[in-house]
N, C-alpha and C positions, 0 to 999 in steps of 0.2 A: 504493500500500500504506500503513497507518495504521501506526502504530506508536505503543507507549505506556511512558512511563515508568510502570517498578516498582521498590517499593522494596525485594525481593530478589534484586536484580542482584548479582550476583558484585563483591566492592571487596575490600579490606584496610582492615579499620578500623585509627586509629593512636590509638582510646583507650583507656586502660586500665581493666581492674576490679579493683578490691579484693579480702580474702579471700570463702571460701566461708561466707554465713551457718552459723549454728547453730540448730540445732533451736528452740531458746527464744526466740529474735527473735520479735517480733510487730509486721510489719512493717505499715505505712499511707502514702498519697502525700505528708501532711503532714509527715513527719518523714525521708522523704527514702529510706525501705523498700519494697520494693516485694511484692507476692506474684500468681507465674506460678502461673492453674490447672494442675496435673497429675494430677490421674485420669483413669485410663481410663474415659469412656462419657459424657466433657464432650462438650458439643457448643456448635456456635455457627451463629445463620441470619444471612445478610444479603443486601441487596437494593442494586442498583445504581440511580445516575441521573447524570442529567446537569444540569448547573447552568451557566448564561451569565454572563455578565461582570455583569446586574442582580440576581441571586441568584436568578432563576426556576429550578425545577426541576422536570424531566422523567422520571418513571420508565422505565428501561429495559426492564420485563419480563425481569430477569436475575438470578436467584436462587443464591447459593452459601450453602455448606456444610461446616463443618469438625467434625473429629470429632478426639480422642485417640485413639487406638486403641492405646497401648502404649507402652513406656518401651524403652531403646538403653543398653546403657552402652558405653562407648569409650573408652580414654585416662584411665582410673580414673575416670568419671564418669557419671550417669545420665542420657541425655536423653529429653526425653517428646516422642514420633511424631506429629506431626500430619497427616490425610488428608484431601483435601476440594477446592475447587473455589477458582478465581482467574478472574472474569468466566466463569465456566459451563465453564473446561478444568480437567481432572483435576489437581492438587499434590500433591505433599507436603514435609514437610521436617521436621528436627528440632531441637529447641532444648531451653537448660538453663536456669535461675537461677544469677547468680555473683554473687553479693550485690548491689552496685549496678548489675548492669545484666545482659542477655539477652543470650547470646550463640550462636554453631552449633557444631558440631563443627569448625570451622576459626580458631574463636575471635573470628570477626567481630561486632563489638558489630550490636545487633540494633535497642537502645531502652538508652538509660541512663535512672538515677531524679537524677542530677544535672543540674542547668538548666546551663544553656549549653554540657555536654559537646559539644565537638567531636567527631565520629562519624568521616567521612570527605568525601573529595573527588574528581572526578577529572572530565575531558574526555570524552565519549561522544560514538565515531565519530566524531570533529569535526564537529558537529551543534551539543551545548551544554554547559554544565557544571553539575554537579550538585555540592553541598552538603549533606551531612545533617549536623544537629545536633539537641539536644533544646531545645525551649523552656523557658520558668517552667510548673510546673503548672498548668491551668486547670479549668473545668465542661465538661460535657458533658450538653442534656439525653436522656436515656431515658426513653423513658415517662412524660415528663410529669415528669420528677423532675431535680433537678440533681447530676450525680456527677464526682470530683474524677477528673483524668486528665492522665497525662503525656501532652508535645505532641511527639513528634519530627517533627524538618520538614524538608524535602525544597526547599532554594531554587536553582530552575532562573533558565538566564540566558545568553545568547549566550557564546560562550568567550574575550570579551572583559570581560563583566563587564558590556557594555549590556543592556538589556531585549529579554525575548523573544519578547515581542509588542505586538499595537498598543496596548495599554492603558496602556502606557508604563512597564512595570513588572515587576522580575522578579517569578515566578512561585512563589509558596511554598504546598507541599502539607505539607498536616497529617494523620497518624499518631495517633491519638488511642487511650491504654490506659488501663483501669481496675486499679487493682489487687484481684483476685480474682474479677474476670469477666474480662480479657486483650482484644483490639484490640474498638476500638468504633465507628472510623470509620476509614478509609483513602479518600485520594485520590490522584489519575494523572490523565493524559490525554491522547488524541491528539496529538502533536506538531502534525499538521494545522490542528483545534481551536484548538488552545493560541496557535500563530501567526496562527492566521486572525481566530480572534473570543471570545479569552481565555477559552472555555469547558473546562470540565474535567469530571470524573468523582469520582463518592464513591460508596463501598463502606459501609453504614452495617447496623449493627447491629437486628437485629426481633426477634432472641429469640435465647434464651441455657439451657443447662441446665451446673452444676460437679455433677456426680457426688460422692457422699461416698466 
């Protein structure tokens, strides 16, 4: 059986957010603001592949799809619904803006806009450990164009802290968000894969619609 890390597995984040922005922010990744699309009838396409330890990559033929379909409130606060597909199965799930960073209705940080925010940690099945943090801001290109995005990273590694595969190195997946388009690249991958012959999987962004 294959099994794959994802980056919304159930954790308890231990970092914090600041207050609730205000309407008048006019937030950008430069200045450390962030802005989650929320209307209803955004949508987003992306396309899966596979990538080896030489950066060749393989299309999977594996198309997802996410849509807002509508806003939650809960616990005096708004969250926007999102519905839609994770490697071709049915998701969903709901998230807020809390100023500096995205969190669930359980309060789990999701993506901070601070670099080096520590996110969370923890041992899975005693198998390997996983790490989330946010990176420094980086590029990302789309279509041909280069756009600013936060890096949250996901660094996997035996539960000793050795590497966890043959390539002699732990294994760090990059999360990549734009602000006011929302995820643009996600990666994972087979455990199998991953120890066998450091190949992984990316989730990558081919079109986009923010509803007005």
């Amino acid at each position: 059986m294959k099994y794959t890390f994802l980056i919304f597995a159930a954790a308890l984040a231990v970092a914090s957010c600041k207050k609730e922005k205000s309407n008048e922010d006019t937030p950008s990744v430069s200045d450390g603001a962030y802005v989650m699309p929320s209307t209803i009838g955004s949508y987003w396409v992306y396309e899966w592949s596979q990538v080896d330890s030489s950066g060749n990559v393989t299309p999977m033929n594996i198309t997802d799809t996410v849509q807002i379909t509508g806003t939650v409130f809960m616990n005096g606060h708004t969250y926007v619904k999102y519905e839609g597909n994770m490697m071709g199965n049915p998701t969903s799930w709901i998230h807020r803006d809390s100023s500096d960073c995205i969190v669930n209705t359980e309060g789990t940080i999701i993506y901070s806009t601070q670099s080096g925010a520590f996110l969370m940690e923890y041992d899975f099945s005693n198998i390997f450990h996983r790490l989330f943090k946010m990176g420094n801001p980086t590029t990302f290109t789309y279509n041909g164009s280069q756009i600013s995005v936060l890096d949250k990273q996901e660094i996997v590694s035996n539960l000793d802290g050795t590497p966890i595969n043959p390539c002699g190195m732990t294994q760090t997946f990059h999360n990549y968000f734009a602000s006011g388009i929302g995820e643009v690249r996600y990666e994972t991958a087979y455990v199998s894969s991953l120890q066998g012959n450091c190949g992984i999987l990316q989730r990558n962004l081919v079109n986009y619609h923010i509803a007005l």
